[in-house]
C-alpha positions as CSV (number, residue, x, y, z in Angstrom):
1,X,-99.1,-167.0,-2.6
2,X,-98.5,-165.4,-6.1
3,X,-96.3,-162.6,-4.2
4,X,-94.7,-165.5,-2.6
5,X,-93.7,-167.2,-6.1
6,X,-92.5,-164.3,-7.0
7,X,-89.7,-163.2,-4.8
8,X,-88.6,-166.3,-4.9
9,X,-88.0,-166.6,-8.6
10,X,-86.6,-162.9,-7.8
11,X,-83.8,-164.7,-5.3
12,X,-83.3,-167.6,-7.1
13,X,-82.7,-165.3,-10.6
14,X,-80.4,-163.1,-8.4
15,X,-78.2,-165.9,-6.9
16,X,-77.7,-167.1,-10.9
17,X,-76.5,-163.4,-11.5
18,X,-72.4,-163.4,-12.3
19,X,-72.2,-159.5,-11.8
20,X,-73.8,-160.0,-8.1
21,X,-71.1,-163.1,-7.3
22,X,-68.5,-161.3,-8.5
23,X,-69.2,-158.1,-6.8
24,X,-69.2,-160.5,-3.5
25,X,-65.8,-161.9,-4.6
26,X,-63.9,-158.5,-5.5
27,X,-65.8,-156.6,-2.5
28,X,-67.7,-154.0,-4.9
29,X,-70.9,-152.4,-3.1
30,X,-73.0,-153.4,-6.1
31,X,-73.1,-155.1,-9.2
32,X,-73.2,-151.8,-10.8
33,X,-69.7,-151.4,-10.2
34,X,-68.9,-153.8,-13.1
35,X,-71.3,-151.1,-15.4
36,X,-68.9,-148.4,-14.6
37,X,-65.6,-150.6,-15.1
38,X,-67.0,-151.7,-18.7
39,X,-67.5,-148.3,-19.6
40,X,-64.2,-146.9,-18.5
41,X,-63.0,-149.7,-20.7
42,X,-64.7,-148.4,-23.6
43,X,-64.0,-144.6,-22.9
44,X,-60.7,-144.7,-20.7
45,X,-62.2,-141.3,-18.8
46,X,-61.1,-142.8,-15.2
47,X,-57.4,-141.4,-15.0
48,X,-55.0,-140.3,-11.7
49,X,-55.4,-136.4,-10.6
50,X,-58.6,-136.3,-11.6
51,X,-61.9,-134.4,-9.7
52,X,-64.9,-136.3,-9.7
53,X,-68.3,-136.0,-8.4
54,X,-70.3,-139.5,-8.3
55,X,-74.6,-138.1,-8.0
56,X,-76.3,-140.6,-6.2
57,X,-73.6,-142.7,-5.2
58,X,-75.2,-145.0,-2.6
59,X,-74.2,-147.5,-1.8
60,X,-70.9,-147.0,-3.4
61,X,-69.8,-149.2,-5.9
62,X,-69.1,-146.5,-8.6
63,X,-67.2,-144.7,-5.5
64,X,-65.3,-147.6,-5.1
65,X,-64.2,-147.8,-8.9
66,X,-63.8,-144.1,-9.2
67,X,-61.2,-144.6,-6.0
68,X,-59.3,-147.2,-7.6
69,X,-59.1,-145.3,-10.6
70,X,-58.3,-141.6,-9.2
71,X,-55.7,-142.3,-6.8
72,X,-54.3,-138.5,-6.4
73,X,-57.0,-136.1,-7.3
74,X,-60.5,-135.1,-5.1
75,X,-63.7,-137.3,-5.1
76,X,-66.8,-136.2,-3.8
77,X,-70.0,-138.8,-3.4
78,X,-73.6,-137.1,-2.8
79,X,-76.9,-139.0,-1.6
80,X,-80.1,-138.0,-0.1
81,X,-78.8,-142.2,1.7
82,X,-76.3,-142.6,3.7
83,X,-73.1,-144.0,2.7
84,X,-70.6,-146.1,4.6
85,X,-67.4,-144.3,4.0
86,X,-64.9,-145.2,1.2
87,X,-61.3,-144.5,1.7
88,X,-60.3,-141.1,0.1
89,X,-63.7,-140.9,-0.9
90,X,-65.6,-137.4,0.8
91,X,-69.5,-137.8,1.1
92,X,-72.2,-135.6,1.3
93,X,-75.7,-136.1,2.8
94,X,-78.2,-134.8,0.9
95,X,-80.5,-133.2,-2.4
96,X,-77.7,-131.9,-4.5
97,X,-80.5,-130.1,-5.9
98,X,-81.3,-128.0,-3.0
99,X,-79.2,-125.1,-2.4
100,X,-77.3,-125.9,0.5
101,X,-76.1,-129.1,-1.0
102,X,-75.5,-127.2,-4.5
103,X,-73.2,-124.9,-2.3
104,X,-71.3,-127.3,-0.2
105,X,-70.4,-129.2,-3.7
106,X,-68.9,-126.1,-5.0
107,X,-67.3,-125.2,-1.9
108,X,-65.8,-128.4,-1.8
109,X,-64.0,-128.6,-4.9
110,X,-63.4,-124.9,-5.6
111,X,-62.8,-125.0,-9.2
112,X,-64.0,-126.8,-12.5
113,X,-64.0,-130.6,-12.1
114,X,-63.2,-133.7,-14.8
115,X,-66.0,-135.7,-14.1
116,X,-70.1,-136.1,-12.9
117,X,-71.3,-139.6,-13.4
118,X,-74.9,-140.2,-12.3
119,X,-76.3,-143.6,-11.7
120,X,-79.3,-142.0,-10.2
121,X,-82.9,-143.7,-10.7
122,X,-86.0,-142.8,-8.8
123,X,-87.9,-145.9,-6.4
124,X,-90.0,-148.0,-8.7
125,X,-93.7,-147.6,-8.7
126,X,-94.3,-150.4,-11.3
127,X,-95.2,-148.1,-14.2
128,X,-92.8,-148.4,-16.3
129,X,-93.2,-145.0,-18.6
130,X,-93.1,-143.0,-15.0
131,X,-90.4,-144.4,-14.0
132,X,-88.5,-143.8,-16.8
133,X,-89.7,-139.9,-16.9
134,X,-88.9,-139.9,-13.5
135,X,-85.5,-141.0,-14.2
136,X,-85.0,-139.3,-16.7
137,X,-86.0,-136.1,-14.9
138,X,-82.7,-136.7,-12.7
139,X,-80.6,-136.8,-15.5
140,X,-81.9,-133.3,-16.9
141,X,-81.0,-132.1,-13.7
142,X,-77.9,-134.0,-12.8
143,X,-76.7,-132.8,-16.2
144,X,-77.7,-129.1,-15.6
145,X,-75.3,-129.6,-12.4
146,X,-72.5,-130.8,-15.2
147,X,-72.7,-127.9,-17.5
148,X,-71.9,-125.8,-14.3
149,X,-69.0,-127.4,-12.6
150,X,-67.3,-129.2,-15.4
151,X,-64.2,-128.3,-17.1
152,X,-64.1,-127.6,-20.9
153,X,-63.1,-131.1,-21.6
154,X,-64.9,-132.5,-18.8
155,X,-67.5,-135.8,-19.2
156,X,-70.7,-136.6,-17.8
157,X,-71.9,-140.3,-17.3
158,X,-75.8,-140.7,-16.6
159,X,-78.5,-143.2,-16.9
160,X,-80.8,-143.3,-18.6
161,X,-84.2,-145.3,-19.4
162,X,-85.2,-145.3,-22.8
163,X,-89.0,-143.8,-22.8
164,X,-90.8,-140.6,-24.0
165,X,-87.7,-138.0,-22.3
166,X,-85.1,-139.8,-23.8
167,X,-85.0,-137.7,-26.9
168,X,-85.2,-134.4,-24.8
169,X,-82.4,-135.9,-23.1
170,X,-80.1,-136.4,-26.1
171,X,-81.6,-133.1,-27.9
172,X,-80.3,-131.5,-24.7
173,X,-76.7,-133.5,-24.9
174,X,-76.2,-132.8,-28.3
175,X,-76.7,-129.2,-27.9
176,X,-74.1,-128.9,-24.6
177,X,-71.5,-131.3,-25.7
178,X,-69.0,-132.3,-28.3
179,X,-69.4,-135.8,-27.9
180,X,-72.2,-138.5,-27.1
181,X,-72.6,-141.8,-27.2
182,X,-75.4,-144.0,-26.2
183,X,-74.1,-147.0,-24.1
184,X,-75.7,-150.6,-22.9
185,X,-72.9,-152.3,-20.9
186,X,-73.1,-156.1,-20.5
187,X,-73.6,-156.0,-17.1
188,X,-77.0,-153.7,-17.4
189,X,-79.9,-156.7,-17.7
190,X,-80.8,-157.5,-21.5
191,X,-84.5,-157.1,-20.2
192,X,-83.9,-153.5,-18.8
193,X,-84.4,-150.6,-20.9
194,X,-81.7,-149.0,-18.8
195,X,-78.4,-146.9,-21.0
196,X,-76.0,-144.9,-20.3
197,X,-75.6,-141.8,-21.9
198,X,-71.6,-140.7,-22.2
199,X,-70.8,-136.9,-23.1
200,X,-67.4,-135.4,-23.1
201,X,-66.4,-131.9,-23.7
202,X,-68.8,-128.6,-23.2
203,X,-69.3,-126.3,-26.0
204,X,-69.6,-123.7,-24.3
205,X,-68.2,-123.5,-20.5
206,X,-70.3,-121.0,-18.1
C-alpha cells in the first residue's frame, strides 16, 4: 500500500513538472535537455564546426541539443544503452571505459575534440552517499577521457553530486584546467544535490 502511495505521488509530482511538458512539447528525449540549454546559455560553448563527444548520452536529449547547436562539425554519443538514432548524431554501444570502446572513440574522431559533456549517473540504490561516490567515480573517469582527447581550449561538462568525492573532484579540475565553475541550472530539482561542474581549457595538453 505504502509503495503504492508512493508512486503515485511520484506520477502526480512528475505530471506538475514544466521541464517534462515542455520536453513533450519541443520533442527533447528528456527533461535534461533544458539543463544543457541553460548552461550553454550561461557559457555559450555550443558553437557550429565543433567536435563533441556526449558520455552517457541515453536517451538523447543532450544529443539532441548538441545537434541543434553543431550543425557542421562531428558528434559522437556513447552508452553502455541503446540509443534511437539522432540525425547527424554517430553512436556507439558500449563502456567507453573499456578498451575497445576507448579505441573506436579515437578512431572516430582522429584528432583533439572541442567538447566531452557527461550527464552520466550510476542506477540508484537508495543510499544516497553511494550514489553520489558512485557518481562521482564516473566523472573522475569521464574527465580522465577529457584530458586525453580534448583540445587546448577544449571544455568538459559533468555532473556531479555533491558528497564526500566532490572535493577530489574539484581538487582534480582545478589542477587540469584553467577554468571552473560549479553550476545548478533551474531545471536540476531544488531537492537534488545534483551540479554541474564546467571546465574549459587544459593546462597542459597530453
Amino acid at each position: 500500500m505504502k509503495k503504492n502511495k508512493i508512486s503515485k505521488n511520484w506520477i502526480n509530482k512528475n505530471k506538475k513538472d514544466p521541464f517534462i511538458k515542455q520536453s513533450k512539447i519541443q520533442g527533447y528525449r528528456s527533461r535534461s535537455a533544458f539543463k544543457l540549454i541553460e548552461i550553454n546559455n550561461k557559457f555559450n560553448f555550443l558553437k557550429n564546426n565543433l567536435s563533441l563527444l556526449d558520455l552517457g548520452a541515453c536517451p538523447g536529449g543532450w544529443s539532441q541539443v548538441a545537434s541543434k547547436k553543431i550543425i557542421k562539425g562531428k558528434i559522437l554519443s556513447v552508452d553502455i544503452k541503446p540509443m534511437v538514432k539522432i540525425d547527424t548524431v554517430e553512436f556507439i554501444n558500449g563502456d567507453f571505459c573499456s578498451e575497445n570502446i576507448n579505441k573506436k572513440i579515437f578512431s572516430y574522431f582522429k584528432s583533439k575534440i572541442d567538447i566531452v559533456l557527461s550527464d552520466m549517473a550510476i542506477n540508484t540504490t537508495g543510499n544516497k552517499s553511494l550514489d553520489s561516490y558512485n557518481t562521482g567515480e564516473l566523472c573522475l573517469k569521464a574527465m580522465d577521457l577529457a584530458l586525453q582527447i580534448l583540445s587546448h581550449n577544449g571544455v568538459f561538462l559533468s555532473k556531479v553530486f555533491m558528497g564526500s568525492i566532490f572535493e577530489e573532484i574539484n581538487k582534480k579540475a582545478k589542477s587540469n584546467f584553467k577554468k571552473i565553475v560549479i553550476y545548478k541550472p533551474m531545471a536540476s530539482k531544488k531537492e537534488s544535490k545534483e551540479i554541474y561542474i564546467y571546465c574549459k581549457g587544459i593546462l597542459k595538453v597530453r
